[in-house]
N, CA, C and O of each residue as an XYZ file, in Angstrom:
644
protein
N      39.721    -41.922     33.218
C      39.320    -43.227     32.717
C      40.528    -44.148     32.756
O      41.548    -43.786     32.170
N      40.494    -45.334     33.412
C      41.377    -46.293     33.568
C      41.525    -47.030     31.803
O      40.702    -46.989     30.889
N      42.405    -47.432     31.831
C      42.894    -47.953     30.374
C      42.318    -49.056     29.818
O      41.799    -49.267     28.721
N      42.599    -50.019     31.235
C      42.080    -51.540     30.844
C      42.153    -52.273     31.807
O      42.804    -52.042     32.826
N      41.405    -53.354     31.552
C      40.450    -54.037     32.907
C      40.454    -55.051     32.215
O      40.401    -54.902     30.994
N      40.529    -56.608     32.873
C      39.924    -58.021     32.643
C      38.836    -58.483     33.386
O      38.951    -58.241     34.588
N      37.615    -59.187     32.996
C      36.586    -59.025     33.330
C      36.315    -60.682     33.080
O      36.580    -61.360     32.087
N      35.531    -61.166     34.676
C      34.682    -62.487     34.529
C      33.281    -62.405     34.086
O      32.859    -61.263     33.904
N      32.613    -63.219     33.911
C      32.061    -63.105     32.912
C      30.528    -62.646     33.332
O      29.772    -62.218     32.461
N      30.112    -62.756     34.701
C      28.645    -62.299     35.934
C      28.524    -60.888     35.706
O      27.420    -60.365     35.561
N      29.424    -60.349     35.674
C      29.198    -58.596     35.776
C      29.079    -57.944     34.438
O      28.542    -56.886     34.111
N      29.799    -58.963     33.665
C      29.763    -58.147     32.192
C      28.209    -58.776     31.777
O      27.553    -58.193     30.913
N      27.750    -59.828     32.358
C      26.349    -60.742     31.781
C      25.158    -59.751     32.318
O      24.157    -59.446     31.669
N      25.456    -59.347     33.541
C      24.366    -58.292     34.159
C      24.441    -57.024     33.692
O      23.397    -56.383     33.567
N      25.688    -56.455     33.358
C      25.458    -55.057     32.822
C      24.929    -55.080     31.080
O      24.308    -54.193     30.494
N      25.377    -56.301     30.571
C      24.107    -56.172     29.750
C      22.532    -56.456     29.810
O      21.607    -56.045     29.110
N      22.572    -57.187     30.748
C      20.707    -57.520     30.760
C      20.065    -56.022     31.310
O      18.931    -55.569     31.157
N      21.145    -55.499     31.944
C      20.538    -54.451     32.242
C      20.414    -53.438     31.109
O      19.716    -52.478     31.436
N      20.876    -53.385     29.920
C      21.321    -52.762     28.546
C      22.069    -51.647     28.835
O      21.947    -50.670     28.097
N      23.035    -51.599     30.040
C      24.537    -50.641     30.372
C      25.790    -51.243     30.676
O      26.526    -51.348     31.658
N      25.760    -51.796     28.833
C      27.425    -51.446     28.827
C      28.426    -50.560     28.898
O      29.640    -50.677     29.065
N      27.080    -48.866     28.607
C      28.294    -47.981     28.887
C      28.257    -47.629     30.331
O      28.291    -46.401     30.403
N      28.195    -48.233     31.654
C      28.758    -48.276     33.005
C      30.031    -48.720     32.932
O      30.867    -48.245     33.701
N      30.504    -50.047     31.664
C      31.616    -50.274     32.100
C      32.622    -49.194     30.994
O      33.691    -48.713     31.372
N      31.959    -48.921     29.429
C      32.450    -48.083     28.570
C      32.858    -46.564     29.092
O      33.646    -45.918     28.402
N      32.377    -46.053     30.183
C      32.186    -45.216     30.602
C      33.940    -44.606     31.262
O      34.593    -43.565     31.175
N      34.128    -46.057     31.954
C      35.363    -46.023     33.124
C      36.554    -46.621     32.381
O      37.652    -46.104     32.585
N      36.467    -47.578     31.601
C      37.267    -48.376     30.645
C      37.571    -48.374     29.397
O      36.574    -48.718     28.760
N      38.323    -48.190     28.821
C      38.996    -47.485     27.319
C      39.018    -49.229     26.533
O      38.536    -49.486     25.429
N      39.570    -50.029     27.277
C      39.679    -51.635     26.787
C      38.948    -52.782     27.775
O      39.515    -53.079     28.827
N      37.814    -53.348     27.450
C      37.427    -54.795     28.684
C      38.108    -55.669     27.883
O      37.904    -55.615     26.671
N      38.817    -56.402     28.297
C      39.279    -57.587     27.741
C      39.052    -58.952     28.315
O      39.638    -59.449     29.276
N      37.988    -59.547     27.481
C      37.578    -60.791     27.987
C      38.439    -62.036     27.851
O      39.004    -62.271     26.783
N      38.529    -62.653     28.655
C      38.976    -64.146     28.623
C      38.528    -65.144     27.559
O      37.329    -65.382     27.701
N      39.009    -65.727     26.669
C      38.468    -66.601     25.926
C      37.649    -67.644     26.531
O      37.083    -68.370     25.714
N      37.401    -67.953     28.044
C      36.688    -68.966     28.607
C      35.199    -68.236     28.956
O      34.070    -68.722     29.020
N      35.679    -66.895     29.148
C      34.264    -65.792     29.324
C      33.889    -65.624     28.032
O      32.682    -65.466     27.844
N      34.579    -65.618     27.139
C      33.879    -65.426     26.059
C      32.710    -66.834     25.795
O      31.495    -66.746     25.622
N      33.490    -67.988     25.833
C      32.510    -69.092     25.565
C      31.717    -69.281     26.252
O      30.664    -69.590     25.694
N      31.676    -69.228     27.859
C      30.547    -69.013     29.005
C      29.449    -67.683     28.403
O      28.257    -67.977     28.493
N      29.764    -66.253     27.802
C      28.563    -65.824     27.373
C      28.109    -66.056     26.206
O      26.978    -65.797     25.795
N      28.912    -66.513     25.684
C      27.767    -67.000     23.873
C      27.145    -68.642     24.475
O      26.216    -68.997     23.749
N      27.352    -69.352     25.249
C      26.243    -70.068     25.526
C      25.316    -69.833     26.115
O      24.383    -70.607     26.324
N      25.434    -68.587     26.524
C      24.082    -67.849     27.068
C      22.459    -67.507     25.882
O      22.731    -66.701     24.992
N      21.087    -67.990     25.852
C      20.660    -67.794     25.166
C      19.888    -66.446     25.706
O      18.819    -66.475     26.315
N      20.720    -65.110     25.329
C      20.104    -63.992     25.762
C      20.735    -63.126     24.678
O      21.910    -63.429     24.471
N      20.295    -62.190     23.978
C      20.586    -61.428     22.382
C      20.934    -60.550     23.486
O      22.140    -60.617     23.247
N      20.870    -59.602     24.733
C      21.623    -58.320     25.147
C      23.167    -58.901     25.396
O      24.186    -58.218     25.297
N      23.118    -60.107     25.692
C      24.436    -60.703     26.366
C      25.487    -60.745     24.787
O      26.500    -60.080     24.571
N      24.934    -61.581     24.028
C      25.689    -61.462     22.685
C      26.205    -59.989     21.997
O      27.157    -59.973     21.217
N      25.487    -58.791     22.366
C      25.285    -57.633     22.264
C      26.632    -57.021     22.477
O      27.189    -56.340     21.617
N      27.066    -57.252     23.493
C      28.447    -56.826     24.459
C      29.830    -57.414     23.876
O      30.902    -57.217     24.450
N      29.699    -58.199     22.611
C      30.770    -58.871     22.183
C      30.964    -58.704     20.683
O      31.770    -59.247     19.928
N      29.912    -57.714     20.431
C      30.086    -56.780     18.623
C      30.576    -55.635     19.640
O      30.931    -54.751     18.860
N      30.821    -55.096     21.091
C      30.931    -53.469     21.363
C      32.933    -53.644     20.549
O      33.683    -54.619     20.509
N      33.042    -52.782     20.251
C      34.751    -52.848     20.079
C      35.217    -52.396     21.119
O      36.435    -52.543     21.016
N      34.964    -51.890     22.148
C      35.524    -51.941     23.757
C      36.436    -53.111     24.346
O      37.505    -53.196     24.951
N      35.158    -54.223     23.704
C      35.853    -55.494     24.573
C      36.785    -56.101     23.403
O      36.888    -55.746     22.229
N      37.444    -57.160     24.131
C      38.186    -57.617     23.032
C      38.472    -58.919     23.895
O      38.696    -58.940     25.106
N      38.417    -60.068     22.973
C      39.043    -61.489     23.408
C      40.469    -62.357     23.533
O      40.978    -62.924     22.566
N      40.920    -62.364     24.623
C      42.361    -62.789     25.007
C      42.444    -64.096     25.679
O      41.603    -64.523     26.469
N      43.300    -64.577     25.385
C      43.279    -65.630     25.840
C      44.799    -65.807     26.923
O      45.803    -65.381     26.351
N      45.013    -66.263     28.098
C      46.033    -66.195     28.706
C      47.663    -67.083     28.316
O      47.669    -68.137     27.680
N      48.403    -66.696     28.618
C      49.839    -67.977     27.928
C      50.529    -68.586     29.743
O      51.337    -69.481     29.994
N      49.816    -67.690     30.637
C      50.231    -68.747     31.761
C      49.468    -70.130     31.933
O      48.448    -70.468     32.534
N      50.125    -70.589     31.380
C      48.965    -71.665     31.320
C      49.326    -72.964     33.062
O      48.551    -73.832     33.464
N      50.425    -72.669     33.551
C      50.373    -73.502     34.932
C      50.045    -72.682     35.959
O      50.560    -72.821     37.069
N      48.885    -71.463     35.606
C      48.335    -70.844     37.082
C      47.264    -71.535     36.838
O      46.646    -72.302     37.577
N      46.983    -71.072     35.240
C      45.299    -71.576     35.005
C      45.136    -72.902     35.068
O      44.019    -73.369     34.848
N      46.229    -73.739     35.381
C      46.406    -75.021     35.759
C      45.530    -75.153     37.310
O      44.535    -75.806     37.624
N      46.306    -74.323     37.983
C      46.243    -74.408     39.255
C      45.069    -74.071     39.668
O      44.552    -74.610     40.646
N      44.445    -73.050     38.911
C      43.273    -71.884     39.304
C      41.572    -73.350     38.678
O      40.486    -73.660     39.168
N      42.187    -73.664     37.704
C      41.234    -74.853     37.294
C      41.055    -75.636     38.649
O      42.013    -75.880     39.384
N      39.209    -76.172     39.047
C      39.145    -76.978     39.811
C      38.879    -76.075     41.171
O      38.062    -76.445     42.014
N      39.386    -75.266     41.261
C      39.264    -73.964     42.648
C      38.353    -73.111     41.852
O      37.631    -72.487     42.628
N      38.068    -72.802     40.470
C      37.349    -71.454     40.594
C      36.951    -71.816     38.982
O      37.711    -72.448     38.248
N      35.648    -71.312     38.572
C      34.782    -71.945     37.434
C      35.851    -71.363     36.403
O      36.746    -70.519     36.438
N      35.134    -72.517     35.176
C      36.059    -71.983     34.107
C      36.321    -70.674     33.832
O      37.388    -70.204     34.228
N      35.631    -70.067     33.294
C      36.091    -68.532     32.615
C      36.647    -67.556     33.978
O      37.248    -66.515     33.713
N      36.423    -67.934     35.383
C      36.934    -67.218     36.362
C      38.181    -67.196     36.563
O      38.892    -66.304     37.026
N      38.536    -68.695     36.027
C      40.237    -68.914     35.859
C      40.756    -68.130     35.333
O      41.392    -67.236     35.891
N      40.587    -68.294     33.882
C      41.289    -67.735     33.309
C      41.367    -65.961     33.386
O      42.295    -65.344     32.864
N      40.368    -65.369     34.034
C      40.395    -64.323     34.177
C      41.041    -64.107     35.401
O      41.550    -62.993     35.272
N      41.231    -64.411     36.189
C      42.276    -64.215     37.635
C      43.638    -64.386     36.710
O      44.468    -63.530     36.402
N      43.578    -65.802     36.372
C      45.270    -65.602     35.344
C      45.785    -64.529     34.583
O      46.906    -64.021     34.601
N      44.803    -64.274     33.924
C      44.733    -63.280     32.999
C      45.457    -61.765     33.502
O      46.310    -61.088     32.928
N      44.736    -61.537     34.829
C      44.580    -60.240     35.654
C      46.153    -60.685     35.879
O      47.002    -59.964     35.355
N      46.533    -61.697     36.541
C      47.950    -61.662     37.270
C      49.173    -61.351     36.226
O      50.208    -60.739     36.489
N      48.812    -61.895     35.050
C      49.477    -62.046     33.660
C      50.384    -60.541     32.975
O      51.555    -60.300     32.681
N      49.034    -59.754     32.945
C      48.907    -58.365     32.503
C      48.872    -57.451     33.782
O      49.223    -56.289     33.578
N      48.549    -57.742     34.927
C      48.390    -56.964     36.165
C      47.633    -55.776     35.567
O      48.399    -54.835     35.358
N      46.627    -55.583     35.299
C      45.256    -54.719     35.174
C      44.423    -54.927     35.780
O      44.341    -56.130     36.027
N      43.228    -53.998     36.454
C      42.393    -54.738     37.051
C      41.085    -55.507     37.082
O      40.267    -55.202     36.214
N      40.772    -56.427     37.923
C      40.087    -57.481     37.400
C      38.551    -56.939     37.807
O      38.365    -56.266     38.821
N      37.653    -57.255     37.038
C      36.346    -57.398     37.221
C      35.221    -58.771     37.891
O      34.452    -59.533     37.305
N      35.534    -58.636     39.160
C      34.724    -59.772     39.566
C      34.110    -59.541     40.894
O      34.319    -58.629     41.693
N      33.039    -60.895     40.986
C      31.899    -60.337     41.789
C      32.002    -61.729     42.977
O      31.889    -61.565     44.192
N      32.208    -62.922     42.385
C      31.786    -63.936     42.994
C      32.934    -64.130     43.963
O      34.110    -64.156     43.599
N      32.458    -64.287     45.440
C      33.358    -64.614     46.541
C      34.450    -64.885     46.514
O      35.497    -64.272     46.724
N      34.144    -66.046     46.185
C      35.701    -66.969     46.249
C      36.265    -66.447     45.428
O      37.025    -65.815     46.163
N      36.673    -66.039     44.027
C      37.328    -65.793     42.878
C      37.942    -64.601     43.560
O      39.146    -64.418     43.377
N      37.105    -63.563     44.511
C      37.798    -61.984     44.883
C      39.066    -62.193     45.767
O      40.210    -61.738     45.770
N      37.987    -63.547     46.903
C      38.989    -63.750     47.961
C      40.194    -64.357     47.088
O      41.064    -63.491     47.173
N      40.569    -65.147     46.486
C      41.785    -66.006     45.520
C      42.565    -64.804     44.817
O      43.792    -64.850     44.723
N      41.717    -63.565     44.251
C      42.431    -62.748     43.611
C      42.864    -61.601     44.907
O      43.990    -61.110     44.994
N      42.368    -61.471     45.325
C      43.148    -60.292     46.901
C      44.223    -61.066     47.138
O      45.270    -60.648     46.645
N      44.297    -62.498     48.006
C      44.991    -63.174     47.795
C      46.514    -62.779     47.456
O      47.544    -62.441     48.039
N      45.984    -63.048     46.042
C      47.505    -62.983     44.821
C      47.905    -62.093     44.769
O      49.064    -62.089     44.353
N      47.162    -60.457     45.207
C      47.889    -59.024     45.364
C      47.345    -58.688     43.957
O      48.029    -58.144     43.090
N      46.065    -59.056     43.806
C      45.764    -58.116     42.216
C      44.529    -57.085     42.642
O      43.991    -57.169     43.747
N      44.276    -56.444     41.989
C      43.418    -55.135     41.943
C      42.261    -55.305     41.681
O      41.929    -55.174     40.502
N      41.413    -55.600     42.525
C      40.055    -56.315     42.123
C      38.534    -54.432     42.264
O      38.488    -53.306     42.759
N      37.816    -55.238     41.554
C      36.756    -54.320     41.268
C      35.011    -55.286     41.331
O      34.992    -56.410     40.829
N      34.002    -54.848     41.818
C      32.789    -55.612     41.540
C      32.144    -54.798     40.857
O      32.595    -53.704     40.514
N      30.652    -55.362     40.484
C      29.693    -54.471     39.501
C      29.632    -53.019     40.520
O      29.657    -51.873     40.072
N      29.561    -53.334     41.748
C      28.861    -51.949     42.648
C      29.904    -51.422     42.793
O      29.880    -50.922     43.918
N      30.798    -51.234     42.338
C      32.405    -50.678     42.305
C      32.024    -49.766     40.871
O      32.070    -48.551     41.064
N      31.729    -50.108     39.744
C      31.675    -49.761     39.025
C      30.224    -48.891     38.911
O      30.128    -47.928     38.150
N      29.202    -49.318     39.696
C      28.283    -48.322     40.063
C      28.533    -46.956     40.804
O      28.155    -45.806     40.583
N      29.307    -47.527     41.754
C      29.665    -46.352     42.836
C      31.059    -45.296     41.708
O      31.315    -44.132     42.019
N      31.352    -45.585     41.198
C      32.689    -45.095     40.478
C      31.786    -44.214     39.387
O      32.264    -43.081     39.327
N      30.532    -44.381     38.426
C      29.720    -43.980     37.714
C      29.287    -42.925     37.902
O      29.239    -41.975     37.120
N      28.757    -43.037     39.489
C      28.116    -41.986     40.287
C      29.093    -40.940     40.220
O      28.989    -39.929     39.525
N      30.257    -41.299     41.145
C      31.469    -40.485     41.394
C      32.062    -39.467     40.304
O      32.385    -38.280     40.322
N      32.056    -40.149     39.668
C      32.580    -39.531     38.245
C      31.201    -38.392     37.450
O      31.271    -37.601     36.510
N      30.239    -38.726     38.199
C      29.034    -37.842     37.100
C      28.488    -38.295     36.002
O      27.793    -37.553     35.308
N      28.748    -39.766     35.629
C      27.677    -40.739     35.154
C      26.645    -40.809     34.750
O      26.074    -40.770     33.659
N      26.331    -40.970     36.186
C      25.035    -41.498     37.025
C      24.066    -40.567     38.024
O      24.813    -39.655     38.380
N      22.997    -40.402     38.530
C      22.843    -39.772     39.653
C      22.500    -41.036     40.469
O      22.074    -42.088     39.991
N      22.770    -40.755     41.902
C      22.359    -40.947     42.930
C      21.008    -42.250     42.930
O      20.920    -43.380     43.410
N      20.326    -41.582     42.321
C      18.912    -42.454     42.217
C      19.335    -43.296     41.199
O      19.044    -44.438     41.555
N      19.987    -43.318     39.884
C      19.873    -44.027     39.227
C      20.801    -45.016     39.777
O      20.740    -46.105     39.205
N      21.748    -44.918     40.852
C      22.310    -45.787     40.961
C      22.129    -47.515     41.823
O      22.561    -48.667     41.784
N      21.013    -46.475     42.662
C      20.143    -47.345     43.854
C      18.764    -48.268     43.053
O      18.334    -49.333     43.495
N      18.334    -47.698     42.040
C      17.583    -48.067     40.905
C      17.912    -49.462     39.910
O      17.322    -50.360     39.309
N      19.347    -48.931     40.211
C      20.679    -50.159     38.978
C      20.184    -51.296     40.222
O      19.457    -52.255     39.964
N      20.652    -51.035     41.427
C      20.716    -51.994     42.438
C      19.937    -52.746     42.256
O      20.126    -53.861     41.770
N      18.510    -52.106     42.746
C      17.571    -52.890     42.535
C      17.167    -53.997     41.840
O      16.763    -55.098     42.213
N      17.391    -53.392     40.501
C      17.329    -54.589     38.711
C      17.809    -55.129     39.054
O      17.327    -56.199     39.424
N      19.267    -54.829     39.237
C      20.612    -56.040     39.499
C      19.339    -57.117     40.642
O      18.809    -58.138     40.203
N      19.109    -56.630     41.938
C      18.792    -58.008     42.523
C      17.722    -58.359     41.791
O      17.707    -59.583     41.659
N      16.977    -57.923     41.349
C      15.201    -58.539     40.816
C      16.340    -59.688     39.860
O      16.169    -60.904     39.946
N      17.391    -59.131     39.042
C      17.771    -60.083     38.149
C      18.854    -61.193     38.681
O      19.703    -61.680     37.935
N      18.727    -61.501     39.948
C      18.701    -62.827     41.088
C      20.586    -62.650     41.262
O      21.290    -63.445     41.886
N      21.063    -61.452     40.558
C      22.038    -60.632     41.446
C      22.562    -60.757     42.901
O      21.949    -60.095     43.739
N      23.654    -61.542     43.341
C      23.200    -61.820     44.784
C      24.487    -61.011     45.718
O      25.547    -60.894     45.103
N      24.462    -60.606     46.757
C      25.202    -59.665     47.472
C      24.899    -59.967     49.096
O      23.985    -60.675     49.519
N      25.751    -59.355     49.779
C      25.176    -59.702     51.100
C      24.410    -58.610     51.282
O      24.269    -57.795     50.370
N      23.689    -58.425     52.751
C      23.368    -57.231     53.603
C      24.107    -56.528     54.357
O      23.469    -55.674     54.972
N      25.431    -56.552     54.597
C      26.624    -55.836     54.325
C      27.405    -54.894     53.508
O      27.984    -53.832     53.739
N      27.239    -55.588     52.545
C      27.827    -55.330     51.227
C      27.063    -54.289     51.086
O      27.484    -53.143     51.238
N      25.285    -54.718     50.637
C      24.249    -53.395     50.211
C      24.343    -52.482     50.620
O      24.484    -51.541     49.839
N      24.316    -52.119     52.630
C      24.406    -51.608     53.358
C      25.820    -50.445     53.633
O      25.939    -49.547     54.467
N      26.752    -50.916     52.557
C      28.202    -49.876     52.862
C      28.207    -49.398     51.017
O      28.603    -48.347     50.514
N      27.784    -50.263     50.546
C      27.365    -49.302     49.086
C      26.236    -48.144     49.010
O      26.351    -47.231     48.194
N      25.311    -48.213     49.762
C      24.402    -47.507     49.950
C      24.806    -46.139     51.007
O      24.279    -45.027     50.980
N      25.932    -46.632     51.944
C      26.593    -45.578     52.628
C      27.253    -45.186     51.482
O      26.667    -44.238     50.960
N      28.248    -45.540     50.877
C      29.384    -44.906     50.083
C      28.378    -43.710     49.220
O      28.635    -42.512     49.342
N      27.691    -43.998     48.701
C      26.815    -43.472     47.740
C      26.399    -42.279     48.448
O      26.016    -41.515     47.561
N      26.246    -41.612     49.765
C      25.938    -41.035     50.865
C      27.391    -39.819     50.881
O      27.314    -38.649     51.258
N      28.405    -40.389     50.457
C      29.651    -39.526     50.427
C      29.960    -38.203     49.672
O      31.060    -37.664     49.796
Protein backbone atom coordinates (compact mmCIF):
# COMPACT_ATOMS: atom_id res chain seq x y z
CA UNK A 1 0.00 0.00 0.00
CA UNK A 2 1.39 3.33 -1.15
CA UNK A 3 1.35 5.98 1.72
CA UNK A 4 -0.14 8.96 0.07
CA UNK A 5 -1.60 10.34 -2.94
CA UNK A 6 -3.15 13.92 -3.95
CA UNK A 7 -6.24 13.64 -5.68
CA UNK A 8 -8.47 16.01 -8.24
CA UNK A 9 -11.53 16.06 -7.55
CA UNK A 10 -13.50 13.62 -10.96
CA UNK A 11 -12.12 10.40 -9.64
CA UNK A 12 -12.63 10.87 -6.05
CA UNK A 13 -16.53 12.26 -7.23
CA UNK A 14 -16.98 8.89 -9.23
CA UNK A 15 -15.60 6.50 -6.82
CA UNK A 16 -18.09 7.71 -4.61
CA UNK A 17 -21.21 7.67 -6.76
CA UNK A 18 -20.14 4.48 -7.31
CA UNK A 19 -20.17 3.89 -3.21
CA UNK A 20 -16.12 2.60 -3.53
CA UNK A 21 -14.17 4.57 -1.61
CA UNK A 22 -12.49 1.63 -0.48
CA UNK A 23 -10.83 1.24 -4.27
CA UNK A 24 -9.00 4.19 -3.29
CA UNK A 25 -8.81 3.12 0.80
CA UNK A 26 -7.69 -0.02 -0.34
CA UNK A 27 -4.19 1.24 -2.13
CA UNK A 28 -3.82 4.52 -0.03
CA UNK A 29 -3.07 4.90 3.73
CA UNK A 30 -3.64 9.07 3.22
CA UNK A 31 -5.89 10.91 0.02
CA UNK A 32 -5.19 14.27 0.57
CA UNK A 33 -7.47 16.65 -0.98
CA UNK A 34 -6.82 20.08 -2.17
CA UNK A 35 -8.75 22.72 -0.48
CA UNK A 36 -10.12 23.82 -4.07
CA UNK A 37 -11.32 19.96 -4.44
CA UNK A 38 -12.62 20.14 -1.40
CA UNK A 39 -14.94 23.20 -2.31
CA UNK A 40 -15.63 21.82 -5.96
CA UNK A 41 -17.16 18.55 -4.03
CA UNK A 42 -19.29 20.07 -1.31
CA UNK A 43 -20.93 22.10 -4.08
CA UNK A 44 -21.87 19.05 -5.41
CA UNK A 45 -25.59 18.28 -4.47
CA UNK A 46 -24.96 14.46 -4.09
CA UNK A 47 -24.95 12.90 -0.11
CA UNK A 48 -22.35 9.81 -1.55
CA UNK A 49 -19.99 12.68 -2.66
CA UNK A 50 -20.19 14.51 0.84
CA UNK A 51 -19.74 10.91 2.21
CA UNK A 52 -15.95 10.75 1.18
CA UNK A 53 -15.06 13.83 3.28
CA UNK A 54 -16.29 12.38 7.01
CA UNK A 55 -13.82 9.04 5.60
CA UNK A 56 -10.58 9.94 7.90
CA UNK A 57 -8.48 8.62 4.93
CA UNK A 58 -8.81 11.86 3.26
CA UNK A 59 -7.69 14.88 4.66
CA UNK A 60 -7.75 18.67 3.43
CA UNK A 61 -4.53 20.62 2.39
CA UNK A 62 -4.13 23.38 1.05
CA UNK A 63 -0.84 24.22 -1.10
CA UNK A 64 1.95 27.25 0.05
CA UNK A 65 3.33 27.33 -3.63
CA UNK A 66 1.30 29.72 -4.35
CA UNK A 67 3.28 31.16 -7.87
CA UNK A 68 2.76 27.62 -9.62
CA UNK A 69 -0.86 27.74 -8.64
CA UNK A 70 -0.47 31.13 -10.04
CA UNK A 71 0.64 29.83 -13.15
CA UNK A 72 -1.43 26.53 -13.21
CA UNK A 73 -4.67 29.02 -12.68
CA UNK A 74 -6.32 29.83 -16.12
CA UNK A 75 -4.56 26.51 -17.88
CA UNK A 76 -6.34 23.98 -15.73
CA UNK A 77 -9.81 24.23 -13.57
CA UNK A 78 -9.70 25.33 -10.18
CA UNK A 79 -9.29 22.44 -7.82
CA UNK A 80 -7.00 20.75 -10.72
CA UNK A 81 -4.56 23.48 -9.92
CA UNK A 82 -4.11 23.23 -6.96
CA UNK A 83 -3.81 19.61 -7.03
CA UNK A 84 -0.96 19.43 -9.75
CA UNK A 85 0.71 22.12 -7.28
CA UNK A 86 0.05 20.26 -4.58
CA UNK A 87 1.51 16.87 -6.23
CA UNK A 88 4.75 18.95 -7.30
CA UNK A 89 4.91 20.51 -3.69
CA UNK A 90 4.94 17.14 -1.72
CA UNK A 91 5.97 14.96 -4.85
CA UNK A 92 3.35 12.07 -4.06
CA UNK A 93 1.32 10.80 -6.51
CA UNK A 94 -1.36 12.53 -8.17
CA UNK A 95 -4.82 11.29 -8.89
CA UNK A 96 -6.16 12.51 -12.13
CA UNK A 97 -8.18 11.70 -15.05
CA UNK A 98 -8.80 14.76 -17.21
CA UNK A 99 -6.40 15.19 -20.30
CA UNK A 100 -4.94 18.18 -20.12
CA UNK A 101 -4.22 18.28 -16.27
CA UNK A 102 -2.21 14.50 -16.94
CA UNK A 103 -0.59 15.92 -20.00
CA UNK A 104 0.64 19.38 -17.69
CA UNK A 105 1.44 16.94 -14.84
CA UNK A 106 3.75 14.25 -17.03
CA UNK A 107 5.00 17.34 -18.22
CA UNK A 108 6.41 18.55 -14.79
CA UNK A 109 7.91 14.90 -14.09
CA UNK A 110 5.20 13.99 -11.43
CA UNK A 111 3.71 10.53 -10.91
CA UNK A 112 0.39 10.51 -12.23
CA UNK A 113 -2.40 7.78 -11.68
CA UNK A 114 -6.27 7.65 -13.27
CA UNK A 115 -9.46 6.00 -11.81
CA UNK A 116 -8.60 2.78 -14.23
CA UNK A 117 -5.15 2.81 -12.68
CA UNK A 118 -6.63 2.37 -9.56
CA UNK A 119 -9.04 -0.26 -10.95
CA UNK A 120 -6.41 -2.18 -12.63
CA UNK A 121 -4.08 -1.92 -9.35
CA UNK A 122 -7.39 -3.36 -7.20
CA UNK A 123 -7.55 -6.23 -9.42
CA UNK A 124 -3.75 -6.76 -9.20
CA UNK A 125 -3.50 -6.67 -5.74
CA UNK A 126 -6.69 -9.15 -5.07
CA UNK A 127 -9.27 -6.51 -4.41
CA UNK A 128 -11.28 -7.02 -7.00
CA UNK A 129 -12.02 -9.84 -9.49
CA UNK A 130 -11.72 -9.55 -12.98
CA UNK A 131 -15.48 -9.12 -13.59
CA UNK A 132 -15.94 -6.76 -11.02
CA UNK A 133 -13.60 -4.69 -12.53
CA UNK A 134 -15.05 -4.51 -16.18
CA UNK A 135 -18.51 -4.08 -14.27
CA UNK A 136 -16.81 -0.78 -12.32
CA UNK A 137 -16.13 0.26 -16.04
CA UNK A 138 -19.20 0.06 -17.15
CA UNK A 139 -21.06 2.31 -14.14
CA UNK A 140 -18.17 4.55 -14.47
CA UNK A 141 -19.36 5.20 -18.28
CA UNK A 142 -23.32 4.88 -17.72
CA UNK A 143 -22.20 7.65 -15.05
CA UNK A 144 -21.10 9.92 -18.32
CA UNK A 145 -17.39 8.88 -17.22
CA UNK A 146 -15.56 9.70 -20.37
CA UNK A 147 -12.34 7.81 -21.77
CA UNK A 148 -11.23 7.12 -25.15
CA UNK A 149 -11.47 3.76 -27.22
CA UNK A 150 -7.92 3.37 -26.70
CA UNK A 151 -7.67 3.90 -23.39
CA UNK A 152 -10.79 1.16 -22.78
CA UNK A 153 -9.20 -1.07 -25.16
CA UNK A 154 -5.45 -1.36 -23.28
CA UNK A 155 -7.27 -1.42 -19.82
CA UNK A 156 -9.26 -4.20 -20.84
CA UNK A 157 -5.93 -5.81 -22.25
CA UNK A 158 -4.01 -5.04 -19.02
CA UNK A 159 -6.75 -6.73 -17.07
CA UNK A 160 -5.96 -9.88 -19.50
CA UNK A 161 -2.32 -10.01 -17.76
Amino acid sequence: MSQAIISDSSSLIMAARLGRLDLLTNLFQQIHVPQRVRQEIMAKEDAAVHLLLENPTFTVVTTTNHSLLALLDGTLDYGEAEAVALAQEKQWLLLIDEKKGRKIAKNMGLKIIGLLGVLLLNYRRGHILKTEAIDLLAQLKQMGFRLSVTLENDFLLQLQR
